[in-house]
NUNU-920697 format. One line per 5 residues: number of its first residue (from 1); for each residue x, y, z of C-alpha. Coordinates in nm, 2 decimals. Example, Ala and Ser with C-alpha at 12.3 -4.5 7.8 and 13.67 -1.06 7.14 Angstrom:
2
1	1.23/-0.45/0.78 | 1.37/-0.11/0.71
This chain:
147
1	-4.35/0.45/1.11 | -3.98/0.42/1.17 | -3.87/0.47/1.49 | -3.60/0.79/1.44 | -3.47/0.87/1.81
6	-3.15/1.02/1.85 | -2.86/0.74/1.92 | -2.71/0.96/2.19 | -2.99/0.91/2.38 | -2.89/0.53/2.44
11	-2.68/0.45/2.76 | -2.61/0.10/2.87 | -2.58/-0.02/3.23 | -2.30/-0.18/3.40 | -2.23/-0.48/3.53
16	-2.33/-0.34/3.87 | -2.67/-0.20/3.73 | -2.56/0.14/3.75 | -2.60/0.39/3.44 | -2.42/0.72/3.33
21	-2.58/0.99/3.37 | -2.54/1.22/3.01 | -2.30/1.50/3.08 | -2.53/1.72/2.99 | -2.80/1.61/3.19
26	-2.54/1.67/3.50 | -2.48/2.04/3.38 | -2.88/2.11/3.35 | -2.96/1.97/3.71 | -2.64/2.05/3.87
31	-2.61/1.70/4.01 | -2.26/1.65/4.12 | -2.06/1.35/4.35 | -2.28/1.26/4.66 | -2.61/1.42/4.52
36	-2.91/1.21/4.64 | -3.15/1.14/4.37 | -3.52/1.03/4.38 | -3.60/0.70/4.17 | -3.99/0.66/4.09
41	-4.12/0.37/3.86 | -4.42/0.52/3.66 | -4.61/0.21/3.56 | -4.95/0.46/3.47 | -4.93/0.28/3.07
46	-4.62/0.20/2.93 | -4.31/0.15/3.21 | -4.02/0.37/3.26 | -3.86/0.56/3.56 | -3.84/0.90/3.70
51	-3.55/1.02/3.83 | -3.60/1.34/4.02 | -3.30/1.54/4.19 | -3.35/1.61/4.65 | -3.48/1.99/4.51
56	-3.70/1.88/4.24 | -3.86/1.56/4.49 | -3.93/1.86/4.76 | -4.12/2.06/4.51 | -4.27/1.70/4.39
61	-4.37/1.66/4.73 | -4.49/2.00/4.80 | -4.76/1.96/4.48 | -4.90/1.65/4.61 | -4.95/1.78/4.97
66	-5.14/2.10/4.81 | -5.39/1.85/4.59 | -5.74/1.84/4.68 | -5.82/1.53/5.01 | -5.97/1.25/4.85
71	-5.87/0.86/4.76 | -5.68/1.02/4.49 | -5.45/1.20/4.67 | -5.43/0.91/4.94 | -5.35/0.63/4.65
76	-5.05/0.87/4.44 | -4.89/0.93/4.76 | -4.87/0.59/4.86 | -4.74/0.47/4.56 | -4.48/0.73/4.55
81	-4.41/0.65/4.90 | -4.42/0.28/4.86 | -4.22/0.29/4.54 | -3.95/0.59/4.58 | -3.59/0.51/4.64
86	-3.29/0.73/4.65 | -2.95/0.64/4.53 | -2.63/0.84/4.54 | -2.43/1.01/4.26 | -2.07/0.83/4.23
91	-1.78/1.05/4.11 | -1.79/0.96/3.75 | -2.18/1.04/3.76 | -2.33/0.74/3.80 | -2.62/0.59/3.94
96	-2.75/0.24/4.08 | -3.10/0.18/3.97 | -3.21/-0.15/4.21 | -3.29/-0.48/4.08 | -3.64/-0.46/4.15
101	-3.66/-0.11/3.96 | -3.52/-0.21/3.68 | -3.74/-0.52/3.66 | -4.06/-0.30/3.76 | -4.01/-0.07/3.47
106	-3.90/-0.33/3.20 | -3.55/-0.17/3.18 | -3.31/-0.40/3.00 | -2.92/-0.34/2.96 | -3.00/-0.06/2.66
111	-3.19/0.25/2.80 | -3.30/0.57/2.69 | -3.20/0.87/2.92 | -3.44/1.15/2.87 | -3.43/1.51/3.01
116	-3.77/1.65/3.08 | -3.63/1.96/3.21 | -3.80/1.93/3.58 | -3.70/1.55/3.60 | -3.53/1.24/3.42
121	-3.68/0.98/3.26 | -3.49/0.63/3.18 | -3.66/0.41/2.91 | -3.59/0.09/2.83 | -3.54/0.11/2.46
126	-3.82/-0.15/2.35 | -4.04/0.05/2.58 | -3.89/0.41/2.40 | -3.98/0.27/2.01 | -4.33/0.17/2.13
131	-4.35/0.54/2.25 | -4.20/0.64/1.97 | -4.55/0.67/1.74 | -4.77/0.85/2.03 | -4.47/1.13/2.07
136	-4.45/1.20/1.70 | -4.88/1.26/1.69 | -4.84/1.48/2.02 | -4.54/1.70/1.86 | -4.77/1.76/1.54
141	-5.07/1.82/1.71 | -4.86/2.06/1.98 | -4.69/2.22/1.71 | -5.00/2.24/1.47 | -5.16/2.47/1.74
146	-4.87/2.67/1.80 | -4.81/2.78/1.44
C-alpha cells in the first residue's frame, strides 16, 4: 500500500534543531511567544514525540495522579518524569527539540507534525510511512462501525 499522507504535514528542522510549528497548529492550541511546552518521547512501539502545551501537561498530570496505585502507575510516571522536557516558543513559532530527543525518537531532518487535538505529535517521516498501513486499517474499521 502506498503511503498517501498529506505533504503539508512535512516540516524540516533547522540548523539549530528547532522545528516550525504549523500555523495552524498555533491557532488550535493558542500557543504564542514564550509559551512553555511539554516534550515526551513515546517509545511504547514505533518512536515519535509528544508535544503537550503547560495546560494540556497539568490535565496530563492530573489523569495519571487519579489512576489506580500499583507498579503501573509508579513506572508511567517515572518515565514521563524521567523523560519530559520543556522548551520555549520563539517569536516566529518555533521550537528546540534536544539532541537526545530527537535521537530517542528516530527523528531525522524531515518530520511529520501531527495535531491530535489534546496534543502534538512529531514523526520522523520513515517512522510516519511505517505507520502509515496500521492508520488506514484503524480508519476503516472506525469508520465501518460508525456508518
Amino acid at each position: 500500500m502506498k503511503n498517501y499522507f498529506n505533504e503539508k504535514n512535512l516540516h524540516s528542522f533547522d540548523s539549530k534543531g528547532r522545528i516550525l510549528l504549523p500555523k495552524e497548529i498555533r491557532a488550535h492550541y493558542e500557543i504564542k511567544k514564550g509559551d512553555i511546552l511539554y516534550l515526551v518521547p513515546n517509545l511504547a512501539g514505533t518512536a515519535y514525540l509528544e508535544i503537550r502545551t503547560a495546560e494540556a501537561w497539568s490535565r496530563y498530570y492530573a489523569s495519571l495522579r487519579r489512576q489506580d496505585s500499583g507498579e503501573k502507575k509508579k513506572d508511567t510516571f517515572r518515565y514521563a518524569m524521567m523523560l519530559k522536557e520543556t522548551a520555549t516558543v520563539d517569536g516566529q513559532g518555533r521550537v528546540l527539540i534536544p539532541q537526545g530527543i530527537r535521537d530517542a525518537c528516530e527523528l531525522n531532518k524531515t518530520v511529520a507534525i501531527v495535531n491530535m487535538d489534546i496534543y502534538i505529535e512529531v514523526w520522523s517521516k520513515e517512522n510516519m510511512e511505517q505507520k502509515y498501513v496500521e492508520m488506514v486499517r484503524a480508519f476503516k474499521e472506525l469508520n465501518d462501525r460508525m456508518f
